[in-house]
N, C-alpha and C positions, 0 to 999 in steps of 0.2 A: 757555305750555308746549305746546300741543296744535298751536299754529302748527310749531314744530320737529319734533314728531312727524310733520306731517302731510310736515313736509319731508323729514322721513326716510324719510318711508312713501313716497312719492315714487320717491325715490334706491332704497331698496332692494327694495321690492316692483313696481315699478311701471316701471323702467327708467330713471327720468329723465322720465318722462312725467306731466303734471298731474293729480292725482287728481281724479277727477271728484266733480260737488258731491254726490251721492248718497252715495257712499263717503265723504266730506268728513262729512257730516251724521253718518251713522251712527259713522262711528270716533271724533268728536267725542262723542256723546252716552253711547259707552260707555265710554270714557276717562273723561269728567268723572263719570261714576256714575251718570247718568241712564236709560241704560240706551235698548235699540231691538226694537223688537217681535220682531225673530229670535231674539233672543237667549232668549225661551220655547222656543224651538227647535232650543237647542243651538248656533245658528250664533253665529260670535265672531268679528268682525274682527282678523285676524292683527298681533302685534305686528308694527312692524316689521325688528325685528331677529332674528324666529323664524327658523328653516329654513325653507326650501321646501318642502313633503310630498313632492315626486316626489324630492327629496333627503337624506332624513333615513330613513339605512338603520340607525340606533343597534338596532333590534327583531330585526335577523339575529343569527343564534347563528352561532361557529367555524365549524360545519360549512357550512352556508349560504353562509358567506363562501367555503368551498372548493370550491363548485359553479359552475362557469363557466358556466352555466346560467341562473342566478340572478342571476350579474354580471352576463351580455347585458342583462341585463333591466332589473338597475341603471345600466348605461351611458347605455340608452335612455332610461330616465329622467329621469335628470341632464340628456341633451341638450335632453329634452319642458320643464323647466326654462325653459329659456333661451327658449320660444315661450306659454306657458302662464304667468301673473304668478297668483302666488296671491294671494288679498285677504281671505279669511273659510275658518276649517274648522269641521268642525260636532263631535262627540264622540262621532261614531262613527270619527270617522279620513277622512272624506268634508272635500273642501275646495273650496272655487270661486275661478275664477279667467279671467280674459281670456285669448283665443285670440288671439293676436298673430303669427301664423307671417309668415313674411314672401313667402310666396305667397299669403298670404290677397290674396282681391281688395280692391283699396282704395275700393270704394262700400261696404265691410260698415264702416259709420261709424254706429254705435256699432261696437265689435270684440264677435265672440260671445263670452256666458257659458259657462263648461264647467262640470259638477261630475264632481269625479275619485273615486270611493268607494275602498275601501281594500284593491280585486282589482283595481287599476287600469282601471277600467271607466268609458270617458271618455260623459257624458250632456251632450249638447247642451239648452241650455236657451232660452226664450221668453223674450222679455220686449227693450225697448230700452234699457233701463240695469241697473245689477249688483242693484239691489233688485228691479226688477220681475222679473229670472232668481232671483232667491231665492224671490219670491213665485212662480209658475209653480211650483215644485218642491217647495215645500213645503203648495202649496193643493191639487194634483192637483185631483180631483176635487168639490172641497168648495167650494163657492157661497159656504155662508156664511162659514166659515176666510176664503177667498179676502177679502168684503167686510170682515170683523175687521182684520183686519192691513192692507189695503190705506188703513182708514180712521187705522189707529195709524200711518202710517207717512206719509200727509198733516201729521196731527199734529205730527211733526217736521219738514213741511215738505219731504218727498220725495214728488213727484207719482207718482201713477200711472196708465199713460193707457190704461186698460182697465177697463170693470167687472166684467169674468170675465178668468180663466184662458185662454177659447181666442181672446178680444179682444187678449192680446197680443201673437199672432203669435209667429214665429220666426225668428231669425237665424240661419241655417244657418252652420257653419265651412268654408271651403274652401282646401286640404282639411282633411279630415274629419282631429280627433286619433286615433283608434283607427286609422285607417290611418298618422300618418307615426309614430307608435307603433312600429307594425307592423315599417314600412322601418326604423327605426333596431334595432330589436329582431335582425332579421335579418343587417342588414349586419353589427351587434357579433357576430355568433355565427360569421359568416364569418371576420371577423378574428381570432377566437380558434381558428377552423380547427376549430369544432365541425361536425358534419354538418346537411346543410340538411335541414329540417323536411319529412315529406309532408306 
């Protein structure tokens, strides 16, 4: 059963692209019931038949919907969608997900983590696989959080190849999502023939 989920998760979250063993582990583990250290945390491996977060506008009222303002912003969205694969959201409405732009440089192999919170406020994260950017985000400053989870999450057999937080470096996105954000955001407000922003 989890082999077709995973296949799915795949196909719809993922591009077509193989899910990496890390993500493999974890959606495995909390599919079957077993559960993964994040998950004290809120974070939940995205079905994979969920919406997208940058896509899933069901929370706007009528009148929101009648502000073209608001649309730009959902346009831009939707496009950030197609470059941003979501993989885990947390319950606060925050979700993480691969930055896949297709400017990105292609030595950034692993591709960067992002977490997207729910003011659209894109955070680059550390780390060289989708655990170790969860772990980085959620240890902040905390040595020991950080050794906790990094050792429950061995357990499951997902490495982690830092003993601290600032061991595991950072994968910068380029570019940056809060800038082509930005540009998509603009151009939609152009097309709607709304006034450009000072």
């Amino acid at each position: 059963m989890c082999d077709e989920r995973l296949k799915e998760f795949s196909r719809q979250r993922l591009g077509g692209r193989p899910v990496p063993e890390d993500v493999r582990l974890l959606a495995t583990a909390q599919w079957e019931g077993r559960g993964h250290p994040f998950e004290q945390f809120g974070i939940t491996v995205l079905e994979p038949s969920a919406p997208h977060p940058l896509t899933d506008f069901s929370y706007l009222s009528d009148k929101e919907r009648a502000d073209p303002d608001i649309m730009a912003n959902c346009a831009a969205s939707e496009q950030m969608a197609t470059y941003l694969k979501a993989v885990a959201q947390d319950e606060d409405g925050s979700f993480y997900g691969y930055w896949l732009h297709p400017q990105q440089r292609l030595d950034r192999q692993p591709p960067p983590v992002v977490k997207v919170d729910s003011e659209l406020t894109y955070w680059e994260l550390g780390g060289r696989t989708f655990s170790e950017a969860c772990l980085y985000d959620i240890a902040f400053d905390d040595d020991e959080l950080f050794a906790e989870v990094a050792a429950a999450l061995v357990k499951l057999h997902v490495p982690v190849s830092a003993g601290s937080r600032e061991g595991l470096g950072e994968l910068p996105a380029d570019p940056a999502p809060e800038d082509v954000h930005r540009r998509l955001y603009y151009a939609e407000r152009e097309r709607l023939g709304l006034p450009a922003e000072s």
